[in-house]
N, C-alpha and C positions, 0 to 999 in steps of 0.2 A: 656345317654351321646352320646355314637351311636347310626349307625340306626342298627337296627338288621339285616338287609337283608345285608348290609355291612360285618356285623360279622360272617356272613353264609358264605358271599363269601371269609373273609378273611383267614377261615379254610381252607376251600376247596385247594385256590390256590395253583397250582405248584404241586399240589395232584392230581395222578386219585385214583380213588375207589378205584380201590384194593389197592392204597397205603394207603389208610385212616388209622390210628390208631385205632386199635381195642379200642372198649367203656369198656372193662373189665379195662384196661391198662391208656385209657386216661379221666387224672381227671380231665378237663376243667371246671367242674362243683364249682371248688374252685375257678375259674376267673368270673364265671357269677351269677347273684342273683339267689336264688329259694328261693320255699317255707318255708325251714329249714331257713333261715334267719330270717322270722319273730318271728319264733319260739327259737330261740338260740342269734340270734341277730351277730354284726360282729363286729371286731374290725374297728378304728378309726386312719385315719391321725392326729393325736395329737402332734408331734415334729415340732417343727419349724425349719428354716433352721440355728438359733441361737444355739437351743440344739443340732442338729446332729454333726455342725461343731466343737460346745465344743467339742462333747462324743466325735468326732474321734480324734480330737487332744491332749486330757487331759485320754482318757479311757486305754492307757495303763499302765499309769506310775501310780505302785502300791508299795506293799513292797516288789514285785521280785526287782524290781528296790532299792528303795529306803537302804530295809533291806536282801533282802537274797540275793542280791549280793555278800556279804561279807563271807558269807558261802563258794562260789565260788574262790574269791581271794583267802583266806589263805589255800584252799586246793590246788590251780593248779597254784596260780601265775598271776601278772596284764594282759600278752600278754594272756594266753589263756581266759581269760576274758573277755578282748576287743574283742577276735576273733571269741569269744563265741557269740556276740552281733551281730559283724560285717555279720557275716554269717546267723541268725534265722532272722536278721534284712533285708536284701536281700530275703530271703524265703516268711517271711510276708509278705514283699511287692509283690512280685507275685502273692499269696494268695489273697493278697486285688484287686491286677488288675482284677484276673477274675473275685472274687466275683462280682467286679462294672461292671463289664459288663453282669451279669447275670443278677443282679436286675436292669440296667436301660433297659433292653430288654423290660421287662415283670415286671414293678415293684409293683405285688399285694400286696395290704393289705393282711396282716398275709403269709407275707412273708419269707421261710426258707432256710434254705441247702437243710434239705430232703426233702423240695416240690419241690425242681429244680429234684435232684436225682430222683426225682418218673418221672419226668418230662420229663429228658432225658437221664436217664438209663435204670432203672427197678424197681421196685416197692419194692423188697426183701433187695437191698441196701439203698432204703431210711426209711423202717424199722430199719434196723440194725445202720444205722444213728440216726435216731432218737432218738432212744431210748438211745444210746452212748451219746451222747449231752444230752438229759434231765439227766440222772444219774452223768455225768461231774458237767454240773452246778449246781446244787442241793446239791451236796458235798462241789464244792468252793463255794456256800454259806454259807456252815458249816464251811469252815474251814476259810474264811475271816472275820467273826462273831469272832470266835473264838480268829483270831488274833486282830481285836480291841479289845477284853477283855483283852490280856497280855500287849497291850501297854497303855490301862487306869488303868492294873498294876504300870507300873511306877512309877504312886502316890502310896507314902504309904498312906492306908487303908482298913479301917473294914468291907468294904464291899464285900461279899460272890461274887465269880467271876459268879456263877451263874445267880446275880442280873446281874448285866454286858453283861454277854449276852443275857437274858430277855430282856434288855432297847434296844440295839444294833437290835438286832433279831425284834423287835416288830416295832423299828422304819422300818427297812428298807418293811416291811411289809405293813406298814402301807404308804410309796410313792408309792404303785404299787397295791393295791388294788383299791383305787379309779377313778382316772382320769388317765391316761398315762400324759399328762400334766405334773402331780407333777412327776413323775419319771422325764422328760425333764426337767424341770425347779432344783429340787433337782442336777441333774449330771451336769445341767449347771456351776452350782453354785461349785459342788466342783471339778469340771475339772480349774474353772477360779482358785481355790485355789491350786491346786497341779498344774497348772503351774506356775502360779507366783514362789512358792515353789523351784522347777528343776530349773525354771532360775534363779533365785538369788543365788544356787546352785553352778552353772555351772559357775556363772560370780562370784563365790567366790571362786572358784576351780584353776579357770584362776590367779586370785589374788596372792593366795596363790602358783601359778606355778611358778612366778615373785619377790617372797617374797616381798609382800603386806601386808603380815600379821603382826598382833602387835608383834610377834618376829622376826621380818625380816629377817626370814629364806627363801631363795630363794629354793625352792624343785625340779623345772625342773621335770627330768627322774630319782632320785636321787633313788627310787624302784625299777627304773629297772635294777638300776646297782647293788643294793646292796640291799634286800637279792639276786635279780634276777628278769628275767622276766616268767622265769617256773620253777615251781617246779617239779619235775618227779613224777609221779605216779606209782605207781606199779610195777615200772622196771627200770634201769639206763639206763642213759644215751640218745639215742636219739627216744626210741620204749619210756622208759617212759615220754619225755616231748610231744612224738604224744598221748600219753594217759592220759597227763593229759588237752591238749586240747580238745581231745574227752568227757572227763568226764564232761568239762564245757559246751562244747556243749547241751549234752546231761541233763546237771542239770535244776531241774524244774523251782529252781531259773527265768533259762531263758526263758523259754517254756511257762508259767503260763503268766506270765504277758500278753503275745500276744494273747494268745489262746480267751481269751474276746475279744479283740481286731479286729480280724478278723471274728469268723465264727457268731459271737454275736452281730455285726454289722450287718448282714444281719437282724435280728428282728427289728433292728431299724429302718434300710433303710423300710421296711412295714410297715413303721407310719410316713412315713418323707411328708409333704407337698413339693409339685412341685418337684415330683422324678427325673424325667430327668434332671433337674437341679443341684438340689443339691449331686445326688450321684454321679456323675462326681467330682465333685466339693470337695466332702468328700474323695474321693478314691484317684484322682488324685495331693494332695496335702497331701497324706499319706508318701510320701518318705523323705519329710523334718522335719517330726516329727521324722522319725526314724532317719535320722542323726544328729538330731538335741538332743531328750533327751535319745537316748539308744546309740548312738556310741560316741558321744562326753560328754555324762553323765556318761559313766563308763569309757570314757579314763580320767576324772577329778577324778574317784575312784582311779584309778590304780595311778596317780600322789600324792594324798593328802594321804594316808593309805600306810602303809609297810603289806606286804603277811603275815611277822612274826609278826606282833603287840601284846604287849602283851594284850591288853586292843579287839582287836579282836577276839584273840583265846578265850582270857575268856568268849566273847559274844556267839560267836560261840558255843562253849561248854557245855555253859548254856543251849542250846535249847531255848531262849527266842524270839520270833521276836519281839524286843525292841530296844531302842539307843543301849542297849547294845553291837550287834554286827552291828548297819547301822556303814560303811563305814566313810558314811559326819557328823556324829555326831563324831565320831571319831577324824578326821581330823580336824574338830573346835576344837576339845579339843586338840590336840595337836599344833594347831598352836596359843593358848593361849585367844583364843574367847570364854567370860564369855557369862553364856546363855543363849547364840542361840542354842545349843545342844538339850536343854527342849524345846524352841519352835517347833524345825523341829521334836522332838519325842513326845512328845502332850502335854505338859505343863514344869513350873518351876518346879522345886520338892518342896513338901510340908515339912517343919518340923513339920508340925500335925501327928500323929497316927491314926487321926481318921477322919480326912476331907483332899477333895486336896486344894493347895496354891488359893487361894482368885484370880488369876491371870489367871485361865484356859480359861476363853473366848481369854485372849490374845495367849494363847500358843495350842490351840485343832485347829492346819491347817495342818501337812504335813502329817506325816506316819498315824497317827489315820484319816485321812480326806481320803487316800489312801484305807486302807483298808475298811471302812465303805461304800466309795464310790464301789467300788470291788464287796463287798454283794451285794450293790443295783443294779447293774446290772448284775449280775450273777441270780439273781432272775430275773428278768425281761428275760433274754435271755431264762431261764429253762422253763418259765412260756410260754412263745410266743413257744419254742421246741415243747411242750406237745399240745396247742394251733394246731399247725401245723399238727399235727399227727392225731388229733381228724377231722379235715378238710379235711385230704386224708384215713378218715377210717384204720387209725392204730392205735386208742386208742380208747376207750368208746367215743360215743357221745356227752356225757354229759360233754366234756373239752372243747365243742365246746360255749358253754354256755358264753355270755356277758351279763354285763349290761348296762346301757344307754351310759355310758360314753365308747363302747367299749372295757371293760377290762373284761380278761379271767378267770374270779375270781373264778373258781374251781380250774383253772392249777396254781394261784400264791398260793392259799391253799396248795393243794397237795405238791407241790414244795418248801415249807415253812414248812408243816410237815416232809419231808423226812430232810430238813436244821434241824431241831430237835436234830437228832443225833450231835449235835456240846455240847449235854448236857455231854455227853459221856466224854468228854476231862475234866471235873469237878474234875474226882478223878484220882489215878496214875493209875491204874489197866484197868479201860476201855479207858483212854486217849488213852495207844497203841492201844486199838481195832479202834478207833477215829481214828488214824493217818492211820490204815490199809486201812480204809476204803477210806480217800482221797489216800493213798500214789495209790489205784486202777485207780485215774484218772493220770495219770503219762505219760502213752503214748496214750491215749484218744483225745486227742491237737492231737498228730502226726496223729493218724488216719480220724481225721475230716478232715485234711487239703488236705489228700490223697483221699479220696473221692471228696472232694470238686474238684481237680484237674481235676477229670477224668470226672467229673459233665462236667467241661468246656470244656474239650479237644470232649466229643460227644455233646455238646453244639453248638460247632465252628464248627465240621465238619457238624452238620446238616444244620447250615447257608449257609455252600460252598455248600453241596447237595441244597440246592433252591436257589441260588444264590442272598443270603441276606447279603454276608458279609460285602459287603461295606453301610451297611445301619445301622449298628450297631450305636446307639446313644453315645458311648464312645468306644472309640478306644484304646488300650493298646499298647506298645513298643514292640518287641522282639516276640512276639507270633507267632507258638504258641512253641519256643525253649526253651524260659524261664522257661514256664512249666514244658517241659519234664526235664529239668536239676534240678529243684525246687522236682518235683515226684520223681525223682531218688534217690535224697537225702533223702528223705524223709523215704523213705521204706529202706532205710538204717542205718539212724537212731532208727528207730521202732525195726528193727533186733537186730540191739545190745545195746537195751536201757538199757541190766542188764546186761552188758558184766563184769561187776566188780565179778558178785556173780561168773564166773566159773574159777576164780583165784584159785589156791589151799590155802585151808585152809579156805575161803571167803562164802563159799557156805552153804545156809538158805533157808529152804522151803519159811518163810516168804517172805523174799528177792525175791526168786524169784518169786512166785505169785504176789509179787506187782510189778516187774516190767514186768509180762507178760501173765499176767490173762485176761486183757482187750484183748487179740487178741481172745481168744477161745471165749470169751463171747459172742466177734460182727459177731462170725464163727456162731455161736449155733445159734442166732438171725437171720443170715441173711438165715442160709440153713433150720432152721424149718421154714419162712414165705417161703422160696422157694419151699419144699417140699409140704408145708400143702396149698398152694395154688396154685401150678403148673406156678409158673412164669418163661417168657423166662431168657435167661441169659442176656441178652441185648437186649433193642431196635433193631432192625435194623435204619440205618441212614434215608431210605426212610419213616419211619414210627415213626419219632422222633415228636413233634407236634408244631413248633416253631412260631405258627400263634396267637390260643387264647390266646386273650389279649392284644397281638398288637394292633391293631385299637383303644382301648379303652385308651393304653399309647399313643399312637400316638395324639388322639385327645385332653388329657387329657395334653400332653406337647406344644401344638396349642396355649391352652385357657392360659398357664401358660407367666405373666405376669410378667417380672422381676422387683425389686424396680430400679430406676435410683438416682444417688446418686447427691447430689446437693450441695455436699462441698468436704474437702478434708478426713474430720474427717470421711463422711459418707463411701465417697470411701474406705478407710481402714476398715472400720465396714465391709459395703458387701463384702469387699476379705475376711473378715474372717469369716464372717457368712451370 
């Protein structure tokens, strides 16, 4: 596609010698073809600008949203809920700007976090990255698995939950082994279903704020007055209502749903047709989702649900992620809406014992369409992870392995058997070890994201060093202050993610290994690859390598042809895809 003598010169430039990137260090060798490709073969642009713009606008809203909100509410109350949102939702969005302006720099096929990390850090953090992310997603694919089987609980029936996760598990295995296609086309399909879902939601939410509802009860703020808008945590008075803001903050409830969202995006964007285009495109109209189905989606929770419900707590209580304790399943039912409850939580209820109600194709769209959806790309992200690592020599070779259609089908195996453990949650006894296991990815989110950060902040300074910055193919707001105030938070959060266990009387080894096992782990990771291979501690900025690749996205966004829309319908089709 280039000329090679171009590609020679565009390394070089703004470079003398001795600033070259040492070749131990610099892995340009994943931006240019070799030999190992015939041999392994390489993944494939397989998303179209249709599937990426679903996944980014439909891929966060899961049953953080939909069902563990509710969790949140009746412990802390609707304000620190909403503030809970208001604020991860502001972080994400930072998160997203830079990720978009990493991947539309340089936007390779089998594109990662840790391959930027290797890229313009050091080689030890994008190990320890690595491997943090494949172990992450690989779990919330166990545990999203798992949650579709409790909500096709629902229905009574004889059948063994184990089948349940077999059909769930096999399916989502079975979009991501063959073509990348059926993954894009599958998440197309259920992003256009969980939003339709959120918005009919929200515009029922709005309804019922007005008393629209068949009891024409007008609700307003009528939770916020009475039980309240916080419930205090831990302590009276005004240290427990900052504490029970902090605990929402800090609930996975809110953290999980994004964490796909953001660093799992990047996998995508390395399969998306006409990158320069469309990842602007995906990132930059990432802010109106988030005010759109997580700040004004749980300010419709906090209206329609009381903190006290009794029909909440019981949810809650149960441990079930079922209508049980969703929020808007609730809220129908108490504002007198025959139902619609069974549709948004995955069907009517059956009066069989033995079979579900004859009516489930009608009723299998929101929370079961959520979480099934959740699996599917959490595989794909773990899969593309492990993919990445295999590419800059931090995994066996042999994850590097495609077949025609570009798919990494050792890494979505492996990463399908390690989702196995989701068999685990079958009985009572190993189910806790099952939960121990996800409850490990907990601050795993928070650490990607801090990485991610500091990926971009030596990213950005390496541009000003060869004075590239203004040539950046997407341009972000506030940078780079955003960041630094997004980072700060961040690592703040991570600190006191289990600040509950050192309460007195509160304190569990359990406890607190799950909430802060994951820091030793990415420690151990990151200083035996630093040890055992003698890596700097950073780049220097003159030796960052911000060129391979360039030229090739460069010409590659030249040849890209945009569709021209020829009606009004179309115009609105290409803004959204």
């Amino acid at each position: 596609m280039s000329d090679p003598s171009k590609m020679e010169a565009a390394k070089g430039f703004g470079q003398s010698k001795d600033n070259q990137v040492p070749e131990k260090y610099n892995e340009v060798d994943v931006y240019e073809a070799s030999a190992d490709d015939t041999k392994y073969g390489t993944t494939q642009r397989g998303l179209k600008s249709r599937h990426i713009q679903l996944i980014a606008l439909g891929g966060c809203i899961g049953t953080g949203l939909f069902v563990g909100s509710g969790a949140t509410l009746s412990v802390t109350g609707p304000a620190p809920l909403w503030l809970s949102f208001v604020i991860i939702s502001a972080i994400v969005w930072v998160v997203m700007q830079c990720l978009g302006e990493l991947c539309a720099w340089v936007p390779v096929e089998g594109s990662s976090v840790p391959l930027y990390v290797k890229r313009y850090v050091e080689p030890s953090l994008a190990f320890a990255a690595g491997w943090n992310y494949w172990y992450a997603y690989a779990m919330l694919v166990a545990s999203e698995v798992s949650a579709s089987a409790v909500v096709i609980g629902y229905w009574p029936n004889r059948v063994p939950v184990a089948v349940w996760l077999t059909i769930v598990l096999a399916t989502i295995v079975m979009l991501n082994i063959f073509v990348v296609s059926w993954y894009g086309e599958s998440e197309f399909w259920f992003a256009s279903i969980k939003i339709i879902g959120i918005v009919g939601l929200i515009i029922l939410g709005i309804v019922l704020f007005f008393g629209g509802g068949p009891n024409q009860d007008r609700l307003g703020f009528r939770y916020w007055q009475k039980p309240g808008a916080v419930i205090p945590f831990a302590a009276p008075g005004s240290t427990g209502k900052f504490l029970a803001f902090w605990t929402a903050l800090l609930g996975k409830q809110v953290s999980i749903p994004f964490r796909k969202e953001t660093t799992g995006l990047a996998y995508t964007y390395g399969s998306i047709e006409a990158p320069r285009r469309n990842i602007p495109k995906a990132a930059s109209r990432f802010v109106y989702r988030l005010m759109f189905f997580y700040i004004l989606g749980t300010l419709v929770i906090s209206v329609i649900v009381a903190s006290d419900d009794e029909l909440l707590l019981q949810g809650v209580e149960s441990g079930k992620i079922n209508a049980g304790a969703s929020p808007f399943v609730i809220g129908i039912k108490r504002a007198g809406i025959r139902t619609l409850d069974h549709i948004i939580n995955a069907g009517k209820q059956s009066t069989s014992p033995t079979l579900p109600n004859k009516s489930i194709p009608k009723g299998i769209i929101v929370i079961l369409t959520s979480a099934w959806s959740a699996g599917n790309s959490f595989l794909f992200a773990g899969s593309r992870s492990l993919y990445s690592l295999a590419l800059t020599g931090q995994a066996p070779r042999i994850f590097r392995t495609c077949n025609k259609h570009g798919v990494p089908y050792y890494c979505v195996a492996v990463t399908s058997l390690m989702a196995c453990l989701v068999y685990l949650s079958v009985s009572s006894g190993s189910a806790t070890v099952f939960q121990w296991f996800v409850n490990l990815t907990t601050i795993s989110g928070y650490i990607a994201w801090i990485i991610l950060l500091i990926t971009y902040l030596r990213f950005r300074r390496a541009l000003e060093f060869n004075g590239l910055l203004d040539q950046r193919p997407y341009k972000t707001w506030g940078q780079p202050y955003v960041t630094y105030i997004a980072l700060s938070l961040l690592i703040l959060l991570t600190l006191t993610n289990g600040f509950q266990v050192f309460f007195p009387g509160k304190f569990t080894v359990s406890s607190f290994l799950a909430a802060y096992i994951t820091l030793p782990i990415v420690i151990v990771l990151y200083l035996g690859h630093k040890i055992w291979f003698r890596t700097p501690l950073f780049f220097r900025v003159h030796k960052i390598d911000v060129y391979s690749g360039k030229e090739e996205a460069d010409a590659l966004e030249e040849m890209d042809v945009p569709p021209v829309a020829k009606n009004l319908l179309q115009k609105i089709w290409f803004w959204i895809a």
